[in-house]
C-alpha positions as CSV (number, residue, x, y, z in Angstrom):
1,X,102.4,274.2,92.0
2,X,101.0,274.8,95.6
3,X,101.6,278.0,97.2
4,X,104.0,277.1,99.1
5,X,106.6,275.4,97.1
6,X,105.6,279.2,95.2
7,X,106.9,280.8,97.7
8,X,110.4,278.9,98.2
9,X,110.7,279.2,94.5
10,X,110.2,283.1,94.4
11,X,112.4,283.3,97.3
12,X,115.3,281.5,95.7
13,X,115.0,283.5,92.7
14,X,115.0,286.6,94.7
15,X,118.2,285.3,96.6
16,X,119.7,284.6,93.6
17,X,119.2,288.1,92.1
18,X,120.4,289.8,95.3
19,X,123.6,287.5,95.6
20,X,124.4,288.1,91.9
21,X,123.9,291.8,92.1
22,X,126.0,291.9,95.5
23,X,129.1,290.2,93.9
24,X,129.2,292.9,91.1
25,X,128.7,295.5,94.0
26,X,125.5,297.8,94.9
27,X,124.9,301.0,93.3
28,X,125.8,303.7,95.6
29,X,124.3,307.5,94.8
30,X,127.2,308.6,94.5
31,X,131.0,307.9,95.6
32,X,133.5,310.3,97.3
33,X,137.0,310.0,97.6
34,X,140.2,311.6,99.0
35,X,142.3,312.6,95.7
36,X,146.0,311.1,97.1
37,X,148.7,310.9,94.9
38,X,149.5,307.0,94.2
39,X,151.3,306.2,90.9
40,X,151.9,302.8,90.5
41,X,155.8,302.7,89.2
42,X,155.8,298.7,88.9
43,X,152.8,299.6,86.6
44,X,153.8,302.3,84.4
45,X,156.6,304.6,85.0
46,X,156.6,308.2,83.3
47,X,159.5,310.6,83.5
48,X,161.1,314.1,81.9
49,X,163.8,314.4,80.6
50,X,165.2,317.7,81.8
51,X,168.0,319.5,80.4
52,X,170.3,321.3,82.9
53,X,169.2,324.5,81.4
54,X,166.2,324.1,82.6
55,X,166.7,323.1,86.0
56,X,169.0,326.1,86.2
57,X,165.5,327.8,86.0
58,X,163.1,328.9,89.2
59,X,159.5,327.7,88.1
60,X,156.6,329.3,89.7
61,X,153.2,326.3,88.7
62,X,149.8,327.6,88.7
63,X,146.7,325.6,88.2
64,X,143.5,326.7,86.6
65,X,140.7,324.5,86.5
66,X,139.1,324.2,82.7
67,X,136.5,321.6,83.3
68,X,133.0,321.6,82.0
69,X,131.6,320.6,85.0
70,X,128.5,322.1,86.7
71,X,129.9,320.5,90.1
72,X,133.3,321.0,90.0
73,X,133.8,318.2,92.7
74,X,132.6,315.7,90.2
75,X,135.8,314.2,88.8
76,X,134.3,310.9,87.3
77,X,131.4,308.3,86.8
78,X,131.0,304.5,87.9
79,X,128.5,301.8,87.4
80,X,126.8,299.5,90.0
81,X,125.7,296.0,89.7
82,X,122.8,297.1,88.0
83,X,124.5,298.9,85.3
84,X,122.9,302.0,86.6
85,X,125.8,305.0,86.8
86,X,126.6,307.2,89.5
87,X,128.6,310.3,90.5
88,X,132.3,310.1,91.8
89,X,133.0,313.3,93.0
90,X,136.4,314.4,94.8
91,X,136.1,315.6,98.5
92,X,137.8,318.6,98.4
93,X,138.3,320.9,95.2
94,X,140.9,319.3,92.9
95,X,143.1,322.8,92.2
96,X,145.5,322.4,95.6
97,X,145.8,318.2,95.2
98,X,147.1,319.0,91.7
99,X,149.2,321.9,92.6
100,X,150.8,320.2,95.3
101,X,150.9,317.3,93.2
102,X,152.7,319.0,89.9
103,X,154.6,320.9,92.3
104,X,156.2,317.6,93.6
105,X,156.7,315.9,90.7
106,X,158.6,318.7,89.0
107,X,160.7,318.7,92.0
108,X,161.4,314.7,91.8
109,X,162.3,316.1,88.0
110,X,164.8,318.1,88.8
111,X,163.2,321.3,88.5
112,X,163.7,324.2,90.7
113,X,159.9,325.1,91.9
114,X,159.1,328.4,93.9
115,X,155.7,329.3,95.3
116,X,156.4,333.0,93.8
117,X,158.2,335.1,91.7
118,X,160.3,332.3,89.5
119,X,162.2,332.7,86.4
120,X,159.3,331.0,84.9
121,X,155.7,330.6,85.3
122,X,154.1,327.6,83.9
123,X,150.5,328.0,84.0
124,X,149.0,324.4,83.4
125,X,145.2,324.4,83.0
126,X,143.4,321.6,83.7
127,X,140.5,320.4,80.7
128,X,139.9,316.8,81.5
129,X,140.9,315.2,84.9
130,X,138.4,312.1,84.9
131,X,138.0,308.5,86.4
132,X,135.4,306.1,84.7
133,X,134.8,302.8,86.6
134,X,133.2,299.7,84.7
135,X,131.5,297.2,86.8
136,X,132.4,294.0,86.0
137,X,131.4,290.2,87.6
138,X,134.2,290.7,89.8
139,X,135.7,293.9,90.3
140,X,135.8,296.6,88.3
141,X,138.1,298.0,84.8
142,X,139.4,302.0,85.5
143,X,140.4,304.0,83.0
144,X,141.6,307.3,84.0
145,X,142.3,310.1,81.3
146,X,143.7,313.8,82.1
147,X,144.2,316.5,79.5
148,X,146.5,319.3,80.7
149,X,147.3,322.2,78.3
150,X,149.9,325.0,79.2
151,X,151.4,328.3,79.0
152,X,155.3,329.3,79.6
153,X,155.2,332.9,80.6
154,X,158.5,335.5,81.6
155,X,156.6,337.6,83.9
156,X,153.8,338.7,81.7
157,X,155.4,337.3,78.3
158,X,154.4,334.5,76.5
159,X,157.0,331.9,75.5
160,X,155.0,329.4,74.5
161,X,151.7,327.7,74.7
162,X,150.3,323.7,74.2
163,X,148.8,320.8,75.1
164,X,149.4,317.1,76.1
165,X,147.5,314.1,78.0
166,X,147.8,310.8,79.7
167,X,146.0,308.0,80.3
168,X,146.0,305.0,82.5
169,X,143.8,301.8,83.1
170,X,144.0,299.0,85.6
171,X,141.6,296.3,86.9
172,X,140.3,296.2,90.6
173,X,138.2,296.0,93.3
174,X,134.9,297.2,92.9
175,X,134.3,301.5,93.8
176,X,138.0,301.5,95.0
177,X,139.1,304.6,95.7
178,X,142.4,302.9,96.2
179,X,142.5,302.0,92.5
180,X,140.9,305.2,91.2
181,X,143.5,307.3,92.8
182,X,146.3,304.3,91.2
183,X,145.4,305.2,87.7
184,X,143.9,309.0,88.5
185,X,148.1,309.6,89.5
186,X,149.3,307.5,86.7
187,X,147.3,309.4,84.1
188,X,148.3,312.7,85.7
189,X,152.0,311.6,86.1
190,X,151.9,310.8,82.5
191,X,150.6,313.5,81.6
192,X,152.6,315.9,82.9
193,X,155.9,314.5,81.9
194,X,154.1,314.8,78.7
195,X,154.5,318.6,78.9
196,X,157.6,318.8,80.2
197,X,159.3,316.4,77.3
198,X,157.2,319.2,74.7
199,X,161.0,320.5,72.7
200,X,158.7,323.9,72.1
201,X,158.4,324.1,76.1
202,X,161.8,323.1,76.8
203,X,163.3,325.5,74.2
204,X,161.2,328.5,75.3
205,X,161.7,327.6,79.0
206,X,165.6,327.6,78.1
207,X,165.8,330.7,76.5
208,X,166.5,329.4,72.9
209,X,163.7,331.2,71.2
């Protein structure tokens, strides 16, 4: 083999690496998106069923972040076309998205939310709000899982106490924050409704126990 035919052959395997490795997407350091809320209700569709005693009910939601997370921006982990993972980290802290967010789905639910001093206070923490993106030939698999656990309180009593999740996956673009915020809201949606449908909640929050 001369050098030059060499050459053109190292070359074209080197293309061919690069091309390959480009259509399954480069490996950033790490990815950061804006958290929007995005569920997909041709997808999945997750609701509570709330009785009119409980909408009767002001509702005061706070959030407490329960995360084991060193950087609390970090809200997930992706792989390149190398396989090699990286960060995905939220741009902002994720305590007001999912205030804001909570608080407008329990309104769409029929519940009466107050910023202070409601009937109820649900205090939701938060132990496992997480995106994982899978690299794939073309595109990328998400899987989004959130864990919420809660407490009902009257003023400084507690009704009740417990736990739910949800979890949503979808196939995408590759490192979409479009996508990971589609199944990020899903999961959360889910999730949430999750709690509310909880009969302990529901009969605590209604005054039955």
């Amino acid at each position: 083999m001369t050098k030059n035919v060499f050459r053109f052959t190292l070359a074209v395997l080197t293309l061919s690496t690069a091309v390959t490795a480009f259509g399954r997407g480069a490996t950033p350091k790490e990815l950061v998106i804006d958290l929007k809320f995005r569920p997909q209700e041709g997808v999945t569709s997750h609701t509570a069923e709330i009785p009119p005693s409980m909408a009767d009910k002001t509702v005061e939601i706070r959030i407490v972040d329960k995360r084991n997370e060193s950087d609390p921006k970090v809200i997930g982990t992706g792989t390149g076309g190398d396989d090699k993972s990286f960060p995905i980290k939220a741009s902002l802290p994720i305590d007001p998205y999912i205030k804001d967010t909570l608080n407008a789905v329990a309104k769409d639910f029929g519940l009466k939310v107050v910023e202070k001093g409601g009937a109820r206070v649900l205090v939701v923490d938060v132990n496992k709000f997480h995106i994982d993106e899978s690299n794939k030939a073309l595109g990328s698999v998400y899987t989004a899982n959130v864990k919420l656990g809660y407490t009902l309180k009257n003023g400084s009593k507690t009704l009740t106490e417990g736990a739910d999740s949800g979890e949503a996956h979808r196939y995408g673009r590759a490192h979409s924050a479009e996508n990971m915020n589609e199944v990020l809201s899903d999961a959360l949606k889910e999730a949430f409704a999750n709690v509310l449908n909880d009969s302990r909640l529901q009969d605590a929050w209604s005054g039955k126990k």
